[in-house]
C-alpha positions as CSV (number, residue, x, y, z in Angstrom):
1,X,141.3,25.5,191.4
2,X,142.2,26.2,194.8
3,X,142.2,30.0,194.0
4,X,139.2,29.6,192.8
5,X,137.7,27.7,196.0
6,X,139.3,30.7,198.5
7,X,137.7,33.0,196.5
8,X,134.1,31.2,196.9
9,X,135.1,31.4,200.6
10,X,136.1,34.6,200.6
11,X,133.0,35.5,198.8
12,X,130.9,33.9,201.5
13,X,132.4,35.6,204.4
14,X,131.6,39.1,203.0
15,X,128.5,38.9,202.1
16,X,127.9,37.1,205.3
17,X,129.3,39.8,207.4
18,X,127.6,42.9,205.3
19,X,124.4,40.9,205.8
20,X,124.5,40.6,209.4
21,X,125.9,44.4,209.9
22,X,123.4,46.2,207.9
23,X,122.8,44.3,204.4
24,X,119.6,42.3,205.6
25,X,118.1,45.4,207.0
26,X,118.0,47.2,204.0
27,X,117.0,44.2,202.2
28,X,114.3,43.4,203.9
29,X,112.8,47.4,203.7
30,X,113.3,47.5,199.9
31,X,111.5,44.5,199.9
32,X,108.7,45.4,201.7
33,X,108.5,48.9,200.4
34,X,108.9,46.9,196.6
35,X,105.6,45.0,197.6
36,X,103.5,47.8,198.9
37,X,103.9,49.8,196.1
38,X,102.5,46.2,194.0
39,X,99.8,46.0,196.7
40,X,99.0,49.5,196.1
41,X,98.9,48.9,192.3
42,X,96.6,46.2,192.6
43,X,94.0,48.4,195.0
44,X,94.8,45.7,197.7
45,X,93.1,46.7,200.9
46,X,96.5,45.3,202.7
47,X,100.2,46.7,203.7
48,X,103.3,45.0,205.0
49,X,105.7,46.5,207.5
50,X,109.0,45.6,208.7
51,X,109.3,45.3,212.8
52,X,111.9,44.4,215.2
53,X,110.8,42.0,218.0
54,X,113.3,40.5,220.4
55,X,116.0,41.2,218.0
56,X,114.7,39.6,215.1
57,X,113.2,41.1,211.8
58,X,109.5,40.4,210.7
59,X,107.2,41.4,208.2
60,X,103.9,42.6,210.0
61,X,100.9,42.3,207.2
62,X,98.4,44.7,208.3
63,X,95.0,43.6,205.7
64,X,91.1,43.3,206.1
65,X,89.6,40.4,206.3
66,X,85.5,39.8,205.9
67,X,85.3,43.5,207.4
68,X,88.0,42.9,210.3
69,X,91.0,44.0,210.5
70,X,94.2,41.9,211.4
71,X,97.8,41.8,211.4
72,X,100.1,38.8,211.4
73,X,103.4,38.6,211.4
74,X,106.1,36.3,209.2
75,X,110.2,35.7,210.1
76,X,112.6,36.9,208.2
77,X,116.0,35.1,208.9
78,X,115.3,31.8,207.5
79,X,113.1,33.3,204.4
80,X,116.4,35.2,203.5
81,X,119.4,32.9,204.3
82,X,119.3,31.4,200.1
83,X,119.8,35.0,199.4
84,X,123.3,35.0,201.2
85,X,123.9,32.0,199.3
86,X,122.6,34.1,195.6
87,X,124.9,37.2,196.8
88,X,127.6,35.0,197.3
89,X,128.4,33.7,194.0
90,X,126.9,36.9,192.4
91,X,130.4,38.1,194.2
92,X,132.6,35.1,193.6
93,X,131.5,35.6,189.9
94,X,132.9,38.7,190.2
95,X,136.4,38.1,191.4
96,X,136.5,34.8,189.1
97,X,135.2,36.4,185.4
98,X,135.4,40.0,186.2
99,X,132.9,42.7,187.7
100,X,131.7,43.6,184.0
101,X,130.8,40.0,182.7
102,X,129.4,39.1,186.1
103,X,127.4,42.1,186.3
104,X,125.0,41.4,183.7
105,X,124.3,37.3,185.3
106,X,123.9,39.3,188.9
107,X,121.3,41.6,187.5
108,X,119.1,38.9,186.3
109,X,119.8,36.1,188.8
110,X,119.2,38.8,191.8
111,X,116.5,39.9,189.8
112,X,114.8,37.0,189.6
113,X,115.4,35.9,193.1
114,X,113.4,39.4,194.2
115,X,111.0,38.7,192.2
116,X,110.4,34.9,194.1
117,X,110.7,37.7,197.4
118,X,107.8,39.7,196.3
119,X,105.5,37.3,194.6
120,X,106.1,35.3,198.1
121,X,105.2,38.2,200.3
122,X,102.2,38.9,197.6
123,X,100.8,35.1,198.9
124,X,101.5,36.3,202.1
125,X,99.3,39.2,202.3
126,X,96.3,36.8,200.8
127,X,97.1,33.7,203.2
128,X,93.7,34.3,205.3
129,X,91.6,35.2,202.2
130,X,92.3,32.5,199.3
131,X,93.3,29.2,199.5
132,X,95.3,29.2,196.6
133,X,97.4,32.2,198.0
134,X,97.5,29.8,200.9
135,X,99.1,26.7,198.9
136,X,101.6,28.3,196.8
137,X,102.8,30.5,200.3
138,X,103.1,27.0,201.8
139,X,104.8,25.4,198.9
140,X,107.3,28.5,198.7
141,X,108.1,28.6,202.0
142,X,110.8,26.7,202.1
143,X,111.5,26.7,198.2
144,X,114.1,29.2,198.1
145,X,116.9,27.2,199.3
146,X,115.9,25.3,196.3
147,X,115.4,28.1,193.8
148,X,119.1,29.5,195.1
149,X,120.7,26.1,194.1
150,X,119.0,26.3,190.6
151,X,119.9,29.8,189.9
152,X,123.0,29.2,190.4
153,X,123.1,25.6,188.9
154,X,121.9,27.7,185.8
155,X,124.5,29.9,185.9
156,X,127.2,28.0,186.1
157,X,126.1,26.0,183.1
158,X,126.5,29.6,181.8
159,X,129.9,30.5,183.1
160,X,131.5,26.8,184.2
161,X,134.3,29.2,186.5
162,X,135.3,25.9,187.7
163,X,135.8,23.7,184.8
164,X,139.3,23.9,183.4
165,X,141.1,26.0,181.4
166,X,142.4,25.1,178.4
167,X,144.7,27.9,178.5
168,X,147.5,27.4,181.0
169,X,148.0,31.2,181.9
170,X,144.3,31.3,183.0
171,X,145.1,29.6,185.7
């Protein structure tokens, strides 16, 4: 058990660190480029670009509204911080089941958790335009924390990794 708990840790701190060196970054463009190419799809008179301002990241959605255009801005950090936590176990999975059997959870439980990014960033782009957009933007914005805890609630119904063995060389 206490392996198991370092490895969590362990887990934590290098995701952590590959997010704040360069991770979040490339994130956040994927992200961004990911929704365009939906927004472009759809024929959506609006775009959404990633800025740096005072050393923070922001998405910049450039639209048209009633013949105007405008541009308005939404933070990053906080948005992305229940990814960390979704990385995180996607990588403790790994060390504690094996990179093959956690592959396959990672791919749909990341999967699903940019999909949540994009449909989010979707609302965003419609925030000044529909007030439905508006409400479900509102009510997601600080859902994801939430959606993190039941991916991963999910998943370890799936995969208990903490439960105990019943084999005593599993350790």
């Amino acid at each position: 058990m206490l392996k198991k708990i370092a490895q969590l840790a362990i887990s934590i701190i290098i995701v952590s660190t590959l997010w704040f060196v360069g991770l979040e970054t490339v994130y956040t463009r994927v992200l961004a480029f990911s929704s365009n190419v939906v927004l472009g799809i759809w024929g959506r008179n609006a775009s959404i670009v990633v800025e740096k301002e005072n050393g923070e990241y922001l998405f910049r959605v450039y639209t048209e509204f009633e013949g105007i255009k405008a541009n308005y801005p939404q933070r990053v950090q906080s948005l992305f911080y229940p990814t960390i936590i979704v990385l995180s176990w996607q990588v403790f999975l790994a060390f504690a089941m094996g990179w093959r059997k956690s592959l396959r959870s990672g791919v749909k439980n990341l999967g699903l958790f940019f999909l949540f990014h994009i449909l989010f960033l979707l609302l965003l782009t419609a925030y000044y335009s529909s007030s439905i957009a508006r409400f479900f933007y509102d009510m997601m914005l600080e859902s994801f924390y939430v959606i993190a805890v039941v991916v991963i609630a999910i998943d370890y119904i799936r995969h208990p990794v903490f439960a105990k063995s019943r084999d005593p060389e599993a350790g």
